[in-house]
C-alpha positions as CSV (number, residue, x, y, z in Angstrom):
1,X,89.6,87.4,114.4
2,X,87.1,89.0,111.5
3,X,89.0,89.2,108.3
4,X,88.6,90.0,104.6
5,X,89.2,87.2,102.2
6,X,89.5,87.1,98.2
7,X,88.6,83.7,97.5
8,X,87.3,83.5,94.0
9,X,88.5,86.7,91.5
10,X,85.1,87.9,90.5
11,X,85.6,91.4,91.3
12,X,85.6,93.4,94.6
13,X,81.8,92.6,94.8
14,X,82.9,88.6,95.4
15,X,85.0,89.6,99.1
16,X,83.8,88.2,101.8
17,X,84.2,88.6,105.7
18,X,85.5,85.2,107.6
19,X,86.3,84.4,111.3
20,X,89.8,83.1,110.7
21,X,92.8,82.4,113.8
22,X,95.0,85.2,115.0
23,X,97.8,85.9,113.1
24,X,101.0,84.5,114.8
25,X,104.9,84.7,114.0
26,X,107.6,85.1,116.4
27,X,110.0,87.0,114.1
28,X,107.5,89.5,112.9
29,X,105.7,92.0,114.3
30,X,101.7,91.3,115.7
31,X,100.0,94.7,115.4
32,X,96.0,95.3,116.4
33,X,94.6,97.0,113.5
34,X,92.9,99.6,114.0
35,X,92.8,101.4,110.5
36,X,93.9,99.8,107.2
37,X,94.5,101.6,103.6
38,X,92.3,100.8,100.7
39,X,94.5,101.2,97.3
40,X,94.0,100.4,94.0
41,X,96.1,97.1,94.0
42,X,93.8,96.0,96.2
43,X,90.9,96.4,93.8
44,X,93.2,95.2,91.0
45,X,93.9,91.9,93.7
46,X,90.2,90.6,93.6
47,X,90.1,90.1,89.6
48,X,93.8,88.8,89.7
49,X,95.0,91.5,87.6
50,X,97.7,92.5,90.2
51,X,101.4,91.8,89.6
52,X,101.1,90.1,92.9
53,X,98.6,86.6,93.0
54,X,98.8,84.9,96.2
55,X,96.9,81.8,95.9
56,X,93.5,81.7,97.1
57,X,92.0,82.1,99.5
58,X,93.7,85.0,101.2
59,X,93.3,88.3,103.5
60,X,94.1,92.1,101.0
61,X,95.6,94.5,102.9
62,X,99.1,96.3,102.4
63,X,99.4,98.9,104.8
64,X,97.9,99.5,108.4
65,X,98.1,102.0,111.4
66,X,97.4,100.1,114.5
67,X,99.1,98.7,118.3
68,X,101.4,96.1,118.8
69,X,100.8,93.4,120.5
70,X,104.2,91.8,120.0
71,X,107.2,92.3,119.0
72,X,110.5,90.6,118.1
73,X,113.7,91.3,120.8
74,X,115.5,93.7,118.9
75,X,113.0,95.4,116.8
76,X,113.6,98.5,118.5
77,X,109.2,98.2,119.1
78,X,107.8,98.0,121.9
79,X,104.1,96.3,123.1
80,X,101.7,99.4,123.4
81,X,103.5,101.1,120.8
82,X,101.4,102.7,118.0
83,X,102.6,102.2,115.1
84,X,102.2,102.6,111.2
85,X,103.5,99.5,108.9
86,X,103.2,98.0,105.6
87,X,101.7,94.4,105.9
88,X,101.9,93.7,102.1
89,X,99.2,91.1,102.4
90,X,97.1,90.7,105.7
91,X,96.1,94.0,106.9
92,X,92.3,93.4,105.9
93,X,91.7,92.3,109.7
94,X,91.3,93.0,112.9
95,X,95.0,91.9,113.9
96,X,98.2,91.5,111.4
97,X,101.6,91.0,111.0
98,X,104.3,93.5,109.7
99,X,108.1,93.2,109.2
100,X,109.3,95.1,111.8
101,X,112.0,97.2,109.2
102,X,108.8,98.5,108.0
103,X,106.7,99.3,110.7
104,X,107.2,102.9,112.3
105,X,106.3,104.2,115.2
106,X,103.3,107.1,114.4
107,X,103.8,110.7,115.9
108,X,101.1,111.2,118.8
109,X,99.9,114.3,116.7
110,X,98.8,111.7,113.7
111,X,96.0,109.3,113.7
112,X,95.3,106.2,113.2
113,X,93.2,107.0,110.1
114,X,96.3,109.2,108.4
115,X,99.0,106.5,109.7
116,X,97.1,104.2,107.7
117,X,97.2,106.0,104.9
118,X,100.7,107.5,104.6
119,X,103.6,104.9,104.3
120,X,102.2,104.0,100.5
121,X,101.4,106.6,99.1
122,X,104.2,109.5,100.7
123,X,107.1,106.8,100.1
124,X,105.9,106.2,96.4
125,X,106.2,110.2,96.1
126,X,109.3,110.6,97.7
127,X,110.8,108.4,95.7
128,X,109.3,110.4,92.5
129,X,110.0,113.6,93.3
130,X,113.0,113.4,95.3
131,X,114.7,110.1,93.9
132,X,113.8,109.5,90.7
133,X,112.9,113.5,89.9
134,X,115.3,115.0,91.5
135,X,112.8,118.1,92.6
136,X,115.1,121.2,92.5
137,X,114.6,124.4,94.9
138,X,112.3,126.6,93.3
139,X,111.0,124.0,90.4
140,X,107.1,124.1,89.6
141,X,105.8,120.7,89.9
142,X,102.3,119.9,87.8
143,X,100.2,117.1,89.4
144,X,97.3,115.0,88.0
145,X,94.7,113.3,90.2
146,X,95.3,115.9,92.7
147,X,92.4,115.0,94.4
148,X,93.1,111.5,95.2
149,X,95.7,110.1,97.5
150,X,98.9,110.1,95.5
151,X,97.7,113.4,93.9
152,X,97.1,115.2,97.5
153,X,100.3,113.8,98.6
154,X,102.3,114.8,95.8
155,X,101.1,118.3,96.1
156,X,102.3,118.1,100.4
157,X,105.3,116.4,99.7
158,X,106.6,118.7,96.9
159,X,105.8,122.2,98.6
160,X,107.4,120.7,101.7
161,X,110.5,119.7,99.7
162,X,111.4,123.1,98.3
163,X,108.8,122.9,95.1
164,X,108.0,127.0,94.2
165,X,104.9,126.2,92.6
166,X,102.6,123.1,92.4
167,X,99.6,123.5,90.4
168,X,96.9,120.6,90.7
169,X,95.0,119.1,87.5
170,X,91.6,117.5,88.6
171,X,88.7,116.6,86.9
172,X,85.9,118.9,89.0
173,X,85.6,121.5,90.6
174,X,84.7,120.0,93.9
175,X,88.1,118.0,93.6
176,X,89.7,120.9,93.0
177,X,88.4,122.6,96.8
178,X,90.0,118.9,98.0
179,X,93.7,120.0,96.2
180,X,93.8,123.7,97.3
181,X,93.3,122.4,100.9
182,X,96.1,120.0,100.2
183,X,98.2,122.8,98.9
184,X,98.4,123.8,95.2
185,X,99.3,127.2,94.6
186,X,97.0,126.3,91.2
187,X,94.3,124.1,89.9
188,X,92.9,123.5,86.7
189,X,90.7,121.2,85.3
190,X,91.4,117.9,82.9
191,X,89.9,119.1,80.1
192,X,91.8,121.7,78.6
193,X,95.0,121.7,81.3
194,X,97.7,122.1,78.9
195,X,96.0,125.8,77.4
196,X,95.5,126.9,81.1
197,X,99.2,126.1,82.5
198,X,100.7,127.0,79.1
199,X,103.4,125.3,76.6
200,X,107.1,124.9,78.4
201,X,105.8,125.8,82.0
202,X,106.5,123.0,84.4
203,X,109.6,121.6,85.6
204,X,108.1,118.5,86.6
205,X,104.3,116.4,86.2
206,X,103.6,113.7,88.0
207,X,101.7,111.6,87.1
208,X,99.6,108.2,88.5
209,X,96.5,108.7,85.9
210,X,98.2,107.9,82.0
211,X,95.7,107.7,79.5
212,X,95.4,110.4,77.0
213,X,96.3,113.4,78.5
214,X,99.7,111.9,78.2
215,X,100.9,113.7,75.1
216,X,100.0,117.2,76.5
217,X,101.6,116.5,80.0
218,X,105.3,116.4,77.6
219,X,104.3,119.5,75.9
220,X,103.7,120.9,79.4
221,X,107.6,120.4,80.2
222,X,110.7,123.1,80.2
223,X,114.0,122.0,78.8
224,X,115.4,119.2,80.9
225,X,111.3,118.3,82.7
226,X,111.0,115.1,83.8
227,X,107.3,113.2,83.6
228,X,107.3,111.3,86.3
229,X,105.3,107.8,85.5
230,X,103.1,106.3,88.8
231,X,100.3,104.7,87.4
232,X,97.3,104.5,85.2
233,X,94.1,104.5,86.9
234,X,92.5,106.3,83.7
235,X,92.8,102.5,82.6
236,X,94.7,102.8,79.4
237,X,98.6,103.0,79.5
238,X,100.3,106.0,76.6
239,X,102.6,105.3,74.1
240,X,105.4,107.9,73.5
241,X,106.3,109.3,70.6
242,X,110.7,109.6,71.6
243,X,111.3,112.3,69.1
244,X,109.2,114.5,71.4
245,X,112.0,113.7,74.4
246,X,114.6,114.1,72.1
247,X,113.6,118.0,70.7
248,X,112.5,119.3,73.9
249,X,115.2,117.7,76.0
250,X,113.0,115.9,78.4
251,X,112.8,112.9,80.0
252,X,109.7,110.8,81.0
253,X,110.9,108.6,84.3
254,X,109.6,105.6,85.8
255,X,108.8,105.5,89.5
256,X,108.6,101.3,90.5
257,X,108.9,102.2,94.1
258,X,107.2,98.6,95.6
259,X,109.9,96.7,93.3
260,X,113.0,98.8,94.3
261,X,111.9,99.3,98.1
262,X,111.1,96.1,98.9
263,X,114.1,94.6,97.5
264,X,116.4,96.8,99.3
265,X,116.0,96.2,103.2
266,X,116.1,99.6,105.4
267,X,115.1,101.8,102.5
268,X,111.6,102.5,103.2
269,X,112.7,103.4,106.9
270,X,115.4,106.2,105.2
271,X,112.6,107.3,103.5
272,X,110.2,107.8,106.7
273,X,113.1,109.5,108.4
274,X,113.3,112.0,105.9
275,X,110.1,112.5,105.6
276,X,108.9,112.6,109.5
277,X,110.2,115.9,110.5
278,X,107.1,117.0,107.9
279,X,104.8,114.8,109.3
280,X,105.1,116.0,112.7
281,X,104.9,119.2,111.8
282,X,102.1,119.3,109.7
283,X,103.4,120.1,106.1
284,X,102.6,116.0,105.4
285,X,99.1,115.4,106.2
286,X,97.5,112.4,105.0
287,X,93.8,113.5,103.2
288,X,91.8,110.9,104.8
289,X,88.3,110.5,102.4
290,X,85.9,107.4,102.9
291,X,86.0,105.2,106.0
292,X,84.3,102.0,106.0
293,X,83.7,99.2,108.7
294,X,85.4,95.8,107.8
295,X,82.2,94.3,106.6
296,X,81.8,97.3,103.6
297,X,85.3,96.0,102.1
298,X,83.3,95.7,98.8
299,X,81.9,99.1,98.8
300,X,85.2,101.0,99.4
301,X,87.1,98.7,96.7
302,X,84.1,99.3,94.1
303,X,84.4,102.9,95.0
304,X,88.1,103.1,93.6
305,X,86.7,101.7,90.6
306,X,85.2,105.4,89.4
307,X,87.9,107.3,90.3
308,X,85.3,109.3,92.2
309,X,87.2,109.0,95.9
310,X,88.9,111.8,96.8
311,X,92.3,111.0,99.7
312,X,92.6,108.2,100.6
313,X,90.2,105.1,101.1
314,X,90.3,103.3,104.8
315,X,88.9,100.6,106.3
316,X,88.4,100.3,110.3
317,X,88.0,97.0,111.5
């Protein structure tokens, strides 16, 4: 099979496409890729800068819509089945492997394309919003990078879990055309956010961008908001000042969903089931933005790089 391997950490320029064998283990489940989710770990992966650093050489790829091709007895899968999973490492190819508690069957009415590029990023914001943030009926959630794929997410996953208002911060205009279709009630730009959505006016920000916006994103916050920390793909990671939580009875909240999911077998599934009476209807709809053939790996990993992508990133094999 054609697969991506990180052999050297020189950056995503350095991955390179290999004929390796077909993936094989009786105990997991053998799924034919046929989309796989680009994500910044990925890009983070090919410089060794990710927590995780599987020795080299080895095949990216943590999540992956596809078929299976086999399954173990008693997975509750079936061969034939389509199917969206989380590979961890692997999915880079044109066949991988999946535990089968976390591979899902996929809703006819979702592709390939959005299976690949919902388990990541909709878990990681359930598990802000709902279990870490505790999203109240009727609370207005504030969302940065609300043109990319936790951003548009966010914005889905809120309104369809009783959110009154979500109002999307994004750094163009044209990204903010890419948020309204998500959803937001409200977009404003970067520069300047905290003027347009006033003092004391948010319940709730969530946030996978840090860097220096940080500071205005508490003054955004009610009595008792919660800043909800994903990431920090603006590159540098804020400091806060705790006498700024303590006034204003706030909280900032971290979200470590791969480290508490993973280490917790079945709770990704609970998560999908609360989450797939959305999905089929509609109200959770993966925004899919580049796809790439297998062979352009570098080019959709560089293109992470200037937080220019908008949705999420996928590769089709």
């Amino acid at each position: 099979m054609r697969a991506i391997h990180i052999s050297s950490l020189d950056g995503p320029e350095a991955v390179e496409v290999v004929d390796l064998p077909d993936p094989a283990n009786d105990s997991l489940v053998t799924i034919e890729v046929k989309a796989a989710g680009v994500a910044f770990p990925e890009l983070l992966q090919t410089r060794g800068l990710y927590q995780l650093k599987p020795d080299l050489p080895f095949v990216p790829g943590a999540e992956v819509a596809g078929v299976v091709t086999a399954a173990p007895e008693g997975s509750g899968l079936s061969v034939g089945d389509r199917v969206a999973a989380l590979t961890l490492l692997g999915g880079f190819a044109e066949r991988a492997l999946a535990r089968p508690d976390l591979t899902f069957v996929l809703p006819d009415e979702v592709s390939f394309e959005e299976g690949a590029s919902f388990t990541f990023n909709y878990a990681t914001v359930y598990f802000a919003l709902v279990e870490r943030g505790h999203l109240a009926e009727g609370e207005t959630v504030l969302v940065h990078g609300a043109a990319g794929g936790i951003g548009t997410a966010a914005i889905q996953l809120a309104k369809a879990f009783g959110a009154g208002k979500v109002i999307g911060v994004v750094s163009t205009e044209a990204k903010g055309e890419i948020a309204r279709a998500a959803g937001a009630d409200e977009v404003v730009l970067a520069d300047g956010f905290l003027e347009a959505v006033g003092k004391t006016s948010v319940d709730i920000v969530v946030d996978p961008v840090g860097g220096d916006r940080f500071t205005d994103s508490l003054r955004s916050l009610r009595e008792h908001g919660r800043l909800l920390v994903i990431g920090f793909t603006a590159g540098s990671i804020p400091e806060v000042k705790v006498n700024r939580l303590l006034l204003g009875n706030i909280s900032v909240v971290g979200v470590g969903w791969g480290a508490y999911a993973m280490s917790r077998e079945g709770h990704v599934g609970t998560e999908w089931e609360a989450m797939l009476p959305h999905l089929r209807s509609g109200a959770l709809r993966p925004v899919v933005g580049a796809t790439h053939r297998l062979e352009d790996a570098a080019q959709a990993l560089t293109s992470l790089e200037g937080r220019t992508v908008t949705g999420k990133v996928v590769l089709v094999p």
